[in-house]
N, C-alpha and C positions, 0 to 999 in steps of 0.2 A: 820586355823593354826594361832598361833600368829607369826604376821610379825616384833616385835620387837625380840624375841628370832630368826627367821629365818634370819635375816640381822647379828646379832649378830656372829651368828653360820657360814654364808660364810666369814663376816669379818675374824675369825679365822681361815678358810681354806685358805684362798687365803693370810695371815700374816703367816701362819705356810708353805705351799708349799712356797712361795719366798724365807724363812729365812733361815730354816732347814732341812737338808736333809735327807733324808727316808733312814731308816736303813738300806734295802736291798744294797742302792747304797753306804753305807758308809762301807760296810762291800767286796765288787768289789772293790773300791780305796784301801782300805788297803791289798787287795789281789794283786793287780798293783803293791804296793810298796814294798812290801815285794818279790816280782819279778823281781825289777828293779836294775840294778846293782848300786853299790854307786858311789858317785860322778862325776853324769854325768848329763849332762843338766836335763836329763829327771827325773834324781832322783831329784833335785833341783822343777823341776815343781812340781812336785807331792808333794814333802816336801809345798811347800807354798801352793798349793792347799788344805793340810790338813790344814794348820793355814789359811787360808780363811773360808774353813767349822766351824772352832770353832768360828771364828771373829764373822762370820754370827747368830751362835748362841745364843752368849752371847749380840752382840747389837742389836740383832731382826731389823735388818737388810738386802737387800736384798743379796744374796751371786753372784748374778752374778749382776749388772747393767741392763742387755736385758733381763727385765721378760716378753717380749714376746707378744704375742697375746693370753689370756686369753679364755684357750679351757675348757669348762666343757661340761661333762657328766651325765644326771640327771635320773635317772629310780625312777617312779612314781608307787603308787599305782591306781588303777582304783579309780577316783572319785576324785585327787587331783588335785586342780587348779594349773596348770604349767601357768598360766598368773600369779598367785602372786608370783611364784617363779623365774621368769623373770626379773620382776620388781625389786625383793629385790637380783636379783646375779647383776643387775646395779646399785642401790644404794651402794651395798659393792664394789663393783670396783672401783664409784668414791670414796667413802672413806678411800677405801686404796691407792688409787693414795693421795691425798688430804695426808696423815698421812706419802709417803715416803717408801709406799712397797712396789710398783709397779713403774715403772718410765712411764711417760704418752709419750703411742708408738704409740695412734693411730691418722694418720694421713687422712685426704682428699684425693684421688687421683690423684684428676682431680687437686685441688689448691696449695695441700702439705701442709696445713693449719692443724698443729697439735691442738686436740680437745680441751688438755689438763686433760681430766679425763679419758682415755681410752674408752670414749664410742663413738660410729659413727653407720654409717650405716653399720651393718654386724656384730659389734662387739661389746661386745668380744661373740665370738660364743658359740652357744649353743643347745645341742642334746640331746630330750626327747626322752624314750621309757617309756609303762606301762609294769608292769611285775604283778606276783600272790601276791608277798611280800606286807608285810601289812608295811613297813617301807619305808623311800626315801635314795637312796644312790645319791651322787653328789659326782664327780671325777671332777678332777682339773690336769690339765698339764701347764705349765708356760716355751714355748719352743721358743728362742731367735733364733734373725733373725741370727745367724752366720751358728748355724747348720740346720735351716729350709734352708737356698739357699743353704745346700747341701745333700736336699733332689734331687731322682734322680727317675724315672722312664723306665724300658726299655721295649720294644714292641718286641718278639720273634718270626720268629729270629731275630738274630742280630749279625752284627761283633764288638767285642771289643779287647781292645788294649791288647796284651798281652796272649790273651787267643781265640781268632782266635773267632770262629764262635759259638755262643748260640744258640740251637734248642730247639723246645718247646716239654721239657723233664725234670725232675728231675736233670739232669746234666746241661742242661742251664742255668736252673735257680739259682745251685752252682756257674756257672760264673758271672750270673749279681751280685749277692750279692755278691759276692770278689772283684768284680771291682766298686762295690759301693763304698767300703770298700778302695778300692786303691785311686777314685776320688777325694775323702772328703782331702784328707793328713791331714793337720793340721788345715783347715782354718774352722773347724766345733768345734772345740776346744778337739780334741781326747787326751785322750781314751774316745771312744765314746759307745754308743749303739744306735740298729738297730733297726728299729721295720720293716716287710716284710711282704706286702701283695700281694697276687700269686693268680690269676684270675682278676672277678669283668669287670669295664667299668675305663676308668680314674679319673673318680670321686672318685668311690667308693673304687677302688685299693688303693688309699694315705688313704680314712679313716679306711680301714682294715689296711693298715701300719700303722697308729699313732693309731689305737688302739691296738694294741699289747705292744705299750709303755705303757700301762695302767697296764701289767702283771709283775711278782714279779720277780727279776734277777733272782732268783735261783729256778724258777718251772721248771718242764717238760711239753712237749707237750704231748698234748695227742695221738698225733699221732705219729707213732714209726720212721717214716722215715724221718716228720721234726724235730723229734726232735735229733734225730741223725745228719741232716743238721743243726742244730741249734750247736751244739756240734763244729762238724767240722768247721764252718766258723770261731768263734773264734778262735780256736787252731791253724787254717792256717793264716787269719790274722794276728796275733801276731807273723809271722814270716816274713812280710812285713818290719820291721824297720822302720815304720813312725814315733810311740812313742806318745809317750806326748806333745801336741802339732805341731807335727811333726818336731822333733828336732832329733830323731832316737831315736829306745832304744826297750822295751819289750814289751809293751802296746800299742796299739794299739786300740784294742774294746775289751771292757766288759762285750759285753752282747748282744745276737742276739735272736730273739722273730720272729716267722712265724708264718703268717691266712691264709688259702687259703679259697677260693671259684669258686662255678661256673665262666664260662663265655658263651659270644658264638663264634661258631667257627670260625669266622674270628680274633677275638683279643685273642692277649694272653699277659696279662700283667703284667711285676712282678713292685712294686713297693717299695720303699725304705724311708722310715722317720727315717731318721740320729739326734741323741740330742747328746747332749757334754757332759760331764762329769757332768757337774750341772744340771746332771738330776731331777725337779724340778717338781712331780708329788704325789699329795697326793691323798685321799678320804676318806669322812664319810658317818655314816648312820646317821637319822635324823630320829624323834618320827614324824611321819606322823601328829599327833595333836597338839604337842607343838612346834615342829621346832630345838631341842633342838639335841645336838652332845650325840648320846647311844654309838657311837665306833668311832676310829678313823684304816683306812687302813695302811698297808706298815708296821708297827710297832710291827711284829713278830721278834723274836730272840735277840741276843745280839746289841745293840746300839755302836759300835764304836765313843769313844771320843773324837779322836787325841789329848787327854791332851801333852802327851809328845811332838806332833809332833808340837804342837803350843807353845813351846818354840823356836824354829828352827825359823831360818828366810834364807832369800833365801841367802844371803850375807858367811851363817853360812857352807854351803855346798860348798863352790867353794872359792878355793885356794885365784888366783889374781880378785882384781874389780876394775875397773880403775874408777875414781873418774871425776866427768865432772861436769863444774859449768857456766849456759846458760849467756849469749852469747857465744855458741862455735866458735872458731877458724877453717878453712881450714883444717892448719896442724895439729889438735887434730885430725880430723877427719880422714885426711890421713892415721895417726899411727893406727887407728882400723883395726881388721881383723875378719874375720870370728871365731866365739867363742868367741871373749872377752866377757866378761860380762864389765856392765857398771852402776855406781852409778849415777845418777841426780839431784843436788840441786841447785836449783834458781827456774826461771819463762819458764814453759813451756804454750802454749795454743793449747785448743782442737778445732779439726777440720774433721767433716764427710762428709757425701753426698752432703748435703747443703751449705756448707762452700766451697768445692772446688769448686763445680759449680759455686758462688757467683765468687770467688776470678779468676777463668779464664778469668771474662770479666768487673772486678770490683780491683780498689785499695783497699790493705788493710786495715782495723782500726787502725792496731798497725804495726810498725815497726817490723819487720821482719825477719831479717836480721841476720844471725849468729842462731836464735831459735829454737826452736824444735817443730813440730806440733802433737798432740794425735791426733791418732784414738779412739776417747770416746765421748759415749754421755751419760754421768754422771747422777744420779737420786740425783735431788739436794732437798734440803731444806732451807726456808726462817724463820727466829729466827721474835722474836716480837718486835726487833728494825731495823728488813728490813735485817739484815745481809743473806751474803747466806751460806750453810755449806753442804760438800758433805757427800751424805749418802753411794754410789757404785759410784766405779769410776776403772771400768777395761779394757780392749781395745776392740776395735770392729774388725770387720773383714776388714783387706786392701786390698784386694783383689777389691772389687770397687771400688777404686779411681784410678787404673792402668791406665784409661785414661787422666788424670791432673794430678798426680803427680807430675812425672819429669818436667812437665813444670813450676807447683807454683812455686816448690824447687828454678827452675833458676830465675824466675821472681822477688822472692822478696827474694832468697838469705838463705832463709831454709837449716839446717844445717842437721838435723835428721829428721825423721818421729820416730813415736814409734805406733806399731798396734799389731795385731796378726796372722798368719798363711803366711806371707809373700806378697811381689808382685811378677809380672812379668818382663818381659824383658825391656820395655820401660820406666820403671822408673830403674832398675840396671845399663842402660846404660846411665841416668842421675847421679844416685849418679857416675859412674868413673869419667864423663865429667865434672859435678860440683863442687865435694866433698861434699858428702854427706853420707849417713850411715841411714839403717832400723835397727832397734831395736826390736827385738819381745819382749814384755811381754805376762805373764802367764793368758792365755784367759779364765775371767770365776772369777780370783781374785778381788774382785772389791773391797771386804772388804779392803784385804792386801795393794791394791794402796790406797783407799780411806784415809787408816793410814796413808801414806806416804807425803798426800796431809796437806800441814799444815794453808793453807788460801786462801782463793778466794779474786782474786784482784781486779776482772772485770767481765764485760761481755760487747760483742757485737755481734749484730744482732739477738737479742731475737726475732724477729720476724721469725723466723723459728722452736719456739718452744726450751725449755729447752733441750730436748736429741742433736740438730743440731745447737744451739748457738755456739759462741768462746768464751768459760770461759779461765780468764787468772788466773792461775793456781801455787801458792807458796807452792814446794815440797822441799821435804828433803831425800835425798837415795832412790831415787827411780832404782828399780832395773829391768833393760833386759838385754838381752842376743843379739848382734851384728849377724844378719842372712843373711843380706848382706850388701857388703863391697862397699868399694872405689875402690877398684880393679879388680873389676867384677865378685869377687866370692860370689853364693849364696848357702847357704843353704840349700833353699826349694828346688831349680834346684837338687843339688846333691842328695836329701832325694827323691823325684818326680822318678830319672831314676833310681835309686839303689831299691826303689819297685816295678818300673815297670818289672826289671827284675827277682825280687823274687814270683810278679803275676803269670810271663809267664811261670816259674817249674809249674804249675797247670793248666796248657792249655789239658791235657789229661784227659780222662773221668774219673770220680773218681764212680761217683750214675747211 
């Protein structure tokens, strides 16, 4: 095979899966929105989510920021070396790390010592089979740590919340996937889709789940009864009121996909691989001798362009937007409530995993004080006079930083957080105690923030690697939406117990 055309050829899959979104799923979001009532957070999300998808298009750019752990799938013919095609899906990895397609995610575990190219031990993974075809197909999924942590496995039976007791049966397994479906709320970037695999061992159950993400939103199973289960879990879903984002509203998930298989009889395992709306999953065939792209996957039907919707900006959908310019004030902060939306212009700096842990038993780099801290970890680029410029810049998941939160906030006087899908309790009963304010932005937009971002001022403590540095940060309107307040009201809390009660309607056997 020549290896200069088959490097070529991954280059272009793993630049087309990060940028552009597979028709199938662009054609479920326009179905979401065309569902969603107007002027309401949730239409708001989705409105920016479709000017991200175009942003992402036109500057071949990544459309989420977290392109994930790099999963391909390779089916061989007999007789072709899958060691040279090993070697050349690592070469295209780093060089799309390298070019700004990929943000470099893969870290050491034992050091935390990011690689910087995406390559390590294990990854990015990779799974041959031979098949009779005289061609090579290679599948590509690009799936972000927000909705892989809220991937879920259950062991049958089982008690779940809402829905009393799963027995290993047809109707069980309707519960686990609803209450998957309930667990994820927002912080997996919904509307989402499910990929559910039903038997197997715990290994193999998640790779039957994430291979189902492989299949087209709009197939049938072939099997009459999942696919009737397949049917039902969206329809019931979508009457949860999680939404987009989990902000409340119509949408919820878009698209549910069940494998079953064997097991043996002591285990009975359904398992759940939850992706986020930037569903970011392509695949080609390759001329077995040349290496070269004969078809490209997912690219049946009409192409949805959101030309129109990428006129829209988030600002364009919602009435009042209170206007904040960093260093915030106490009492700006005080006057927020649940719902505001909120504009941002000055100097905000990002801050993850790495960052909080650092900042718990370390002084900060930079004053503090009144600021605003991101949940981002940015997929940056460096110009040929050293400058840096960001290419995806959207939020990550807050949900694990609940343990240090509320305490940086007090410590060095943090004014906002800005992330995605919410926190918990011990950081809501710091923002009352402190004044303070969580800000969810639209998980998934990186293009849209990325615009917003008008210059990088700094950086400190690169030595954790570009995604978990503190970039200091010159925006301009930058837009969230206030999800929990100074006054101890949350959002997620209220969207969390108003689904939990629309779960437990379907605690009775339905299959």
């Amino acid at each position: 095979m020549n290896n200069q055309n088959l490097e070529k050829s991954l280059y272009d899959l793993i630049t087309e899966t990060s940028t552009n979104l597979p028709k199938d799923v662009r054609r479920a979001i326009k179905k979401a929105k065309e569902a969603e009532n107007a002027g309401t957070r949730a239409a708001m999300s989705l409105d920016t989510i479709a000017n991200n998808i175009k942003m992402a298009e036109d500057n071949v750019s990544p459309i989420c920021q977290d392109t994930g752990l790099p999963t391909f799938k390779v089916y061989t013919p007999v007789g072709v070396n899958q060691l040279e095609i090993k070697a050349a899906i690592k070469k295209a990895i780093a060089a799309t790390t390298a070019d700004a397609k990929l943000r470099p995610n893969s870290v050491d575990s034992l050091t935390g010592k990011n690689s910087g190219d995406n390559l390590g031990d294990g990854v990015p993974v990779m799974k041959f089979e031979q098949w009779e075809n005289d061609y090579i197909t290679i599948k590509l999924i690009l799936k972000g740590g927000g909705c892989e942590n809220k991937n879920i496995q259950y062991s049958l039976p089982c008690e779940l919340d809402g829905l009393g007791r799963a027995g290993r049966d047809l109707d069980g397994i309707r519960k686990c996937i609803l209450h998957s479906v309930y667990q994820a709320q927002g912080q997996g970037c919904s509307a989402g889709f499910i990929g559910v695999g039903i038997g197997g061992d715990r290994s193999s159950g998640y790779d039957l789940a994430k291979e189902q993400l492989f299949r087209h939103v709009e197939d049938t199973n072939s099997n009459p009864d999942l696919a009737q289960l397949e049917e039902y879990v969206v329809k019931t879903a979508n009457t949860f009121g999680i939404g987009t984002m989990g902000f409340g509203g119509e949408a919820t998930l878009l698209g549910c996909k069940i494998g079953v298989m064997h097991r043996i009889p002591a285990s009975f395992y359904v398992s759940v691989a939850y992706n986020c709306w930037a569903y970011r999953r392509m695949a080609i065939d390759l001329d077995a001798q040349t290496g070269e792209i004969i078809k490209w996957h997912y690219q049946e039907g009409e192409k949805i362009a959101f030309a129109d919707e990428a006129a829209a900006t988030t600002e364009d959908t919602t009435t009042d937007v209170i206007e904040l310019t960093a260093p915030i004030t106490e009492e700006q902060i005080r006057a927020l409530k649940v719902g505001d939306v909120v504009s941002i212009t000055g100097r905000m700096y990002t801050g993850r995993d790495a960052i909080h842990h650092h900042l718990m038993s370390h002084d900060a780099p930079v004053d503090l004080n009144g600021q605003i801290i991101y949940h981002c970890g940015p997929v940056m680029a460096k110009d040929k006079e050293g400058n840096w410029t960001v290419k995806a810049a959207g939020p990550t998941t807050s949900i694990r930083e609940e343990p240090y939160q509320g305490d940086i906030m007090k410590k060095f006087g943090i004014r906002a957080v800005i992330g995605k899908g919410g926190m918990g309790p011990k950081t809501l009963a710091a923002l009352q105690e402190h004044g303070g304010v969580y800000l969810n932005a639209i998980g998934g937009a990186a293009q849209y923030y990325a615009d917003c971002i008008k210059g990088v001022d700094g950086v400190d403590l690169m030595e954790f690697g570009i995604p978990e540095a503190m970039w200091h940060l010159n925006v301009e309107k930058f837009t969230a939406v206030v999800t929990m307040d100074s006054h101890g009201k949350s959002l997620h809390a209220d969207v969390d117990k108003s689904s939990l009660e629309k779960l437990a309607l379907h605690a009775e056997r339905v299959f």
